[in-house]
Rosetta silent file (secondary structure, phi, psi, omega in degrees, C-alpha in Angstrom):
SEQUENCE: XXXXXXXXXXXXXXXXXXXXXXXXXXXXXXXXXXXXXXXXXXXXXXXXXXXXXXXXXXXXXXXXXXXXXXXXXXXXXXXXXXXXXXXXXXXXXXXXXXXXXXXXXXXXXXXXXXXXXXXXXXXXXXXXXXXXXXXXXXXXXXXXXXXXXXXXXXXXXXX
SCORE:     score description
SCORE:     0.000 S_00000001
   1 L     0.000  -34.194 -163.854  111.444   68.535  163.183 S_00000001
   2 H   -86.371   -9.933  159.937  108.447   66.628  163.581 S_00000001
   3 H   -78.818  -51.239  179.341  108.745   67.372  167.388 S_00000001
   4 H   -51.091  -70.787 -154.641  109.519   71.023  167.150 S_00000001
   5 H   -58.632  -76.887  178.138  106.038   71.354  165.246 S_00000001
   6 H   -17.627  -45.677 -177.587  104.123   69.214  168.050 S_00000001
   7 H   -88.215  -10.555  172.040  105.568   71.065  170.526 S_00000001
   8 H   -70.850  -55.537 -173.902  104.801   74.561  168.904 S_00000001
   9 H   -40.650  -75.920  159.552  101.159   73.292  168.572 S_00000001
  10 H     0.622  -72.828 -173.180  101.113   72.124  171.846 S_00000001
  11 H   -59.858  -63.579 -172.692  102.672   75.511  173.208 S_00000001
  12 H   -51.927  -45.958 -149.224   99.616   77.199  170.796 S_00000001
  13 H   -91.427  -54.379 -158.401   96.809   74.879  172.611 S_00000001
  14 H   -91.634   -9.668  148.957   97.777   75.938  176.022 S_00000001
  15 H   -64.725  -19.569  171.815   98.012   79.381  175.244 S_00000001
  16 H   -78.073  -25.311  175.140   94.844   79.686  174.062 S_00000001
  17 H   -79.287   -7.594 -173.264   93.265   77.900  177.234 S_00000001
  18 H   -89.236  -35.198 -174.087   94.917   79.992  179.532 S_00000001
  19 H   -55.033  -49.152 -170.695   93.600   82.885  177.460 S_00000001
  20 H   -50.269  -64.760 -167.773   89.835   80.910  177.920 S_00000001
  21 H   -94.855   10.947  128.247   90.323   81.005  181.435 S_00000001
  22 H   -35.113  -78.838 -172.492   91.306   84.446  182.013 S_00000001
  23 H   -53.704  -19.928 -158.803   88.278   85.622  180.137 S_00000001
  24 H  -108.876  -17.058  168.689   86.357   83.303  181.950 S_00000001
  25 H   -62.472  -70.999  177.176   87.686   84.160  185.528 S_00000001
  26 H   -60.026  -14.884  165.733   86.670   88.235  184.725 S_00000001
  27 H   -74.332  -20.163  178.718   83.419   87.158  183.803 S_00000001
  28 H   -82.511  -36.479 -179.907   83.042   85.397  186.571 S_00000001
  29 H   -79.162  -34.051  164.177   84.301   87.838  189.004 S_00000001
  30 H   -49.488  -84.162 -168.543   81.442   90.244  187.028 S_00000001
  31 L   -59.001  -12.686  162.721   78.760   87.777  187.973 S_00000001
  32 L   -47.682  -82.428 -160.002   80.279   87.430  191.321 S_00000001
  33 L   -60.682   -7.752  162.860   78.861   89.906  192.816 S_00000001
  34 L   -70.674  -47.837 -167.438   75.120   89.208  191.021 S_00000001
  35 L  -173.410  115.071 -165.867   75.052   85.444  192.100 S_00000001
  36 L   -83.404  -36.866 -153.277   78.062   83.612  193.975 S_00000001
  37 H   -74.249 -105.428 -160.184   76.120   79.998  193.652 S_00000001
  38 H   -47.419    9.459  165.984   76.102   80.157  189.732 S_00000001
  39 H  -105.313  -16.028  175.898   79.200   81.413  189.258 S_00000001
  40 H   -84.839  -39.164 -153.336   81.216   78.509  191.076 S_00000001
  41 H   -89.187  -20.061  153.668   78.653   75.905  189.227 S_00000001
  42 H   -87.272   -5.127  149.557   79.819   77.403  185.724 S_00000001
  43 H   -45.591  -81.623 -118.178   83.448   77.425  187.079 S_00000001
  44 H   -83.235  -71.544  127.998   82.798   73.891  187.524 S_00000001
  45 H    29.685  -78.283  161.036   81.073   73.617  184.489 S_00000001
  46 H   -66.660  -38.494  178.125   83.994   75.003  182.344 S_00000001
  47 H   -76.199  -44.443 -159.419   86.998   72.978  183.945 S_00000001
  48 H   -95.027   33.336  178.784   85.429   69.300  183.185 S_00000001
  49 H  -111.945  -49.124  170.594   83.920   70.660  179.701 S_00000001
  50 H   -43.695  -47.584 -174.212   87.926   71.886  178.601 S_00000001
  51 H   -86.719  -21.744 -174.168   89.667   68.773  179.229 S_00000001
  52 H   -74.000   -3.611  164.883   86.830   66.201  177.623 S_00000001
  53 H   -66.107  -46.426 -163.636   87.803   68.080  174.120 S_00000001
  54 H   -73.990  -11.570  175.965   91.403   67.386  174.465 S_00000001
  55 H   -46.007  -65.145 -144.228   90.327   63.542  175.381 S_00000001
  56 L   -88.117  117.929 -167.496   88.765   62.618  172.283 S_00000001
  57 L   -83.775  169.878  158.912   90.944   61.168  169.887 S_00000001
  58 L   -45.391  -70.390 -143.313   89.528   60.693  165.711 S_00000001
  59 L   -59.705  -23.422 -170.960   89.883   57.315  165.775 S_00000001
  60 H   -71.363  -41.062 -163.493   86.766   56.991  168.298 S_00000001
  61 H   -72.498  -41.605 -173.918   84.409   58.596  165.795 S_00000001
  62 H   -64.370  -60.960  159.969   85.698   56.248  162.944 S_00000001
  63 H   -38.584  -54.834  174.881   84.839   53.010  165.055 S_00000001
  64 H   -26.582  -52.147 -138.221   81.494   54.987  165.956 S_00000001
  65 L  -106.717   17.429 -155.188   80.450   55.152  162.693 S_00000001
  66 L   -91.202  109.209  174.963   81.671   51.657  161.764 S_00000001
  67 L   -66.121  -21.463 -159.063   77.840   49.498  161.344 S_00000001
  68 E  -166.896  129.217 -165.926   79.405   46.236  160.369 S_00000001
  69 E  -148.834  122.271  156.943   82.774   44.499  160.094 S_00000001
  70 E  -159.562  169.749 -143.896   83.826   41.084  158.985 S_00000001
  71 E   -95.751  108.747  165.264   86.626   38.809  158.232 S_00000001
  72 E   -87.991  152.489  179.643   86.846   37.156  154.932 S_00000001
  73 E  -134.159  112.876 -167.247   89.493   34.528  153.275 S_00000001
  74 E  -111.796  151.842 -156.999   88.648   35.422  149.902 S_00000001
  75 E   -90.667   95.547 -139.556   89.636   32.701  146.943 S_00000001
  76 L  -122.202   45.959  158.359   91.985   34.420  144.191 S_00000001
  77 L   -75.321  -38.723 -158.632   91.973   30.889  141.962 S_00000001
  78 H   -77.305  -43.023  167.483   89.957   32.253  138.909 S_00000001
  79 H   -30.583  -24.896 -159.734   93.330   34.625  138.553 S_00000001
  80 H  -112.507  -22.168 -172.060   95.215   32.260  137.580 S_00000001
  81 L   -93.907    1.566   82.290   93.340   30.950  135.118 S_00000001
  82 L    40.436   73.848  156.700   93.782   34.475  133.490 S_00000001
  83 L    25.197  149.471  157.466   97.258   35.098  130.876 S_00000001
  84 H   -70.255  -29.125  165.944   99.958   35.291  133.132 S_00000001
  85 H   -72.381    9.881  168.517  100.391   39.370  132.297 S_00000001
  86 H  -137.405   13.413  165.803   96.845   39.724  133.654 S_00000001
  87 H   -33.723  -79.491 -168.820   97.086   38.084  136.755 S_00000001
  88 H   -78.146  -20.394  155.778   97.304   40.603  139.511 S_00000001
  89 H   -48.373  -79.054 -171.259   94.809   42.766  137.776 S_00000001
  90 H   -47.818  -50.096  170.870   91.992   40.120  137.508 S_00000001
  91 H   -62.030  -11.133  174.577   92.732   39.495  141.385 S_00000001
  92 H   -78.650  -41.896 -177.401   92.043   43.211  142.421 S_00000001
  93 H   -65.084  -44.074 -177.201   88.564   42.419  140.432 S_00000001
  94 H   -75.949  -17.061  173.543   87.995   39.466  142.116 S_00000001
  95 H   -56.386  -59.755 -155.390   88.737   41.261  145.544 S_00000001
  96 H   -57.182  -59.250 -177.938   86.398   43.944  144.687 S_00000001
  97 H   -38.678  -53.714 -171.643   83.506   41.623  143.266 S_00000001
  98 H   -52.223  -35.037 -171.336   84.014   39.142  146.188 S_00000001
  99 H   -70.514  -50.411 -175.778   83.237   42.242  148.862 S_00000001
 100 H   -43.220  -72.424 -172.423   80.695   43.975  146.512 S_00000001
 101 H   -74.095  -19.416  171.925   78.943   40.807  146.953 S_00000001
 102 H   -68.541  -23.451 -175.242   79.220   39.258  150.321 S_00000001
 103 L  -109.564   27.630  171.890   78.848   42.898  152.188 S_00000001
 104 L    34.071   80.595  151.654   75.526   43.361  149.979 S_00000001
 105 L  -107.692  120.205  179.640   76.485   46.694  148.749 S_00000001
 106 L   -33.396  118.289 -176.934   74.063   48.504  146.281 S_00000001
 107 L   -97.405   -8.477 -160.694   74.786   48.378  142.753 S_00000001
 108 L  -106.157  159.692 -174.026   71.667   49.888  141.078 S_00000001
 109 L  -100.008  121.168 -111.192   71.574   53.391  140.907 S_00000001
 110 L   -73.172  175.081 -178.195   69.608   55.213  143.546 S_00000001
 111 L   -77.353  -32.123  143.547   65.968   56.685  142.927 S_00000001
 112 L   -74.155  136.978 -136.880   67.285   60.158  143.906 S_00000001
 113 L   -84.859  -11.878 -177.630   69.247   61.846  141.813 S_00000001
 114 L   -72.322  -17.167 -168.749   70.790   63.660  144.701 S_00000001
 115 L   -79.811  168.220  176.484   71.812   60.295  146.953 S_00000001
 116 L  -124.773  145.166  175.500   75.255   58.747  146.111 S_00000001
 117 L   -84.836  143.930 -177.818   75.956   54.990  145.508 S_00000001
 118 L   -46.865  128.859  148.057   77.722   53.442  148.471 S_00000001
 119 L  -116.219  155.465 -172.607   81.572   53.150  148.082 S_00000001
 120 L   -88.739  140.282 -165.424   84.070   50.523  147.906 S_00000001
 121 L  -124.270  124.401  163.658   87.721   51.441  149.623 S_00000001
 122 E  -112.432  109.605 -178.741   90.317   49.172  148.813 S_00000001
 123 L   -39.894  122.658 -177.519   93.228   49.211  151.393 S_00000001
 124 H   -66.853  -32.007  153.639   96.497   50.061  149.801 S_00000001
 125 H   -45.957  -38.045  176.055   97.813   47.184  151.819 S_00000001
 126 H   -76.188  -41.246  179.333   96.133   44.841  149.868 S_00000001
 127 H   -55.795  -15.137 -138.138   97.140   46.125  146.286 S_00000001
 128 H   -99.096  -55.031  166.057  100.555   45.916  147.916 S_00000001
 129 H   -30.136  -99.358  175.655   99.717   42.324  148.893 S_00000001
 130 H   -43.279  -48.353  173.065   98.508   41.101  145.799 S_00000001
 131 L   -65.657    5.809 -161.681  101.133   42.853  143.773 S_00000001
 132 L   -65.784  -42.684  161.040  103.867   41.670  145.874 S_00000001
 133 L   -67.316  -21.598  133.745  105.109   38.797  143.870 S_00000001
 134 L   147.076 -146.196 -152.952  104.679   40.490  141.010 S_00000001
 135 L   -95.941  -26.331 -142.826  101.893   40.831  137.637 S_00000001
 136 L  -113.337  -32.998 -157.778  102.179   36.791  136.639 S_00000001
 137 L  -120.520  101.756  115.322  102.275   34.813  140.726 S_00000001
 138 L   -92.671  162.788 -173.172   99.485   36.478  142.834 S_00000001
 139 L   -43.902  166.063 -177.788   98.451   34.804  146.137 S_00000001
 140 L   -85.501  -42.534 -175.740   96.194   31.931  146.067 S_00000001
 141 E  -127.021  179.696  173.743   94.069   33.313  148.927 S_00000001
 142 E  -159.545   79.759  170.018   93.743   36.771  150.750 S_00000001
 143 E   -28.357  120.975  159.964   92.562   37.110  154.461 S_00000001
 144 E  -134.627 -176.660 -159.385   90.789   40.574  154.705 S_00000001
 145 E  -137.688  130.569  176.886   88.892   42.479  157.225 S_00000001
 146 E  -143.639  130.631 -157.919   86.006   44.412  155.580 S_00000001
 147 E  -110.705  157.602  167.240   83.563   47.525  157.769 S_00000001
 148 E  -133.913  156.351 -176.878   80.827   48.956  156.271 S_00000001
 149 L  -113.541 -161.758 -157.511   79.691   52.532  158.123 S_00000001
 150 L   -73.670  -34.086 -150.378   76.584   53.944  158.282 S_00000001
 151 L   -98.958   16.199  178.227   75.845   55.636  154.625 S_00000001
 152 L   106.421  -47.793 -178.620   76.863   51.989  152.939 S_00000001
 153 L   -53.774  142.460  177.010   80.499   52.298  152.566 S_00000001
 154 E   -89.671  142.075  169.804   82.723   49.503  152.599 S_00000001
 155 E  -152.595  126.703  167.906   86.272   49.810  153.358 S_00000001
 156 E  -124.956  137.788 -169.131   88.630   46.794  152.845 S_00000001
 157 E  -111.927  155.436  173.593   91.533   46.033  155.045 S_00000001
 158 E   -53.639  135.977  178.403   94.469   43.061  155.270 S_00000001
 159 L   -85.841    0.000    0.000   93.199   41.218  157.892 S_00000001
């Protein structure tokens, strides 16, 4: 099913480009007869500007906008000393603290009221992680990978 849809889009994509260069062939054939040079150099023009859309995947922009990234082994001993029914809790806090502070992200709140405080993204991998063993045994340590992009946010992933 998940093909059939791809392949409608797909099918949808190339109809619309053929439709581009129709319209752009009679326009061209208009301006033919005004000025033959500058109608082959926006031919030209149009074919490499059509395929560098379909190039560019999301994923490029998301590195782009990544300022800063590093690898942490962060220490999840203080958890333990913690109830055993508050265990995997206390270690999500200690994730969060440990990032807050190591990737210097602003805690105070800004002087305009219009700016936003940076945010922290905690990977669902990790909750997953820590919770794996269950509320009372989380890990002793936790390898993570943590980016911050341009406007301050932090995002942290299992390393």
């Amino acid at each position: 099913m998940v093909e059939e849809t791809k392949q409608e889009q797909q099918a949808a994509e190339d109809e619309e480009l053929e439709e581009l260069a129709e319209l752009a062939e009679e326009e061209t054939a208009e301006e033919a007869a005004e000025e033959p040079e500058a109608v082959e150099e926006a031919a030209e023009e149009e074919e490499e500007a059509a395929p560098a859309k379909e190039e560019k995947p999301k994923k490029k922009k998301k590195e782009e906008d990544i300022v800063e990234e590093r690898f942490y082994t962060i220490p999840l001993d203080r958890a333990l000393v913690r109830p055993p029914k508050k265990r995997a809790p206390r270690a999500m806090q200690l994730v969060k603290a440990f990032v807050t502070r190591h990737m210097k992200m602003e805690t105070s709140p800004p002087e305009d009221e219009t700016e936003e405080l940076p945010a922290l993204i905690v990977d669902n991998a990790i909750n997953e992680k820590i919770w794996s063993r269950g509320i009372e045994k989380p890990p002793r340590k936790l390898k993570v990978r943590a980016t911050k992009d341009k406007d301050g946010n932090v995002t942290v992933y299992l390393a």
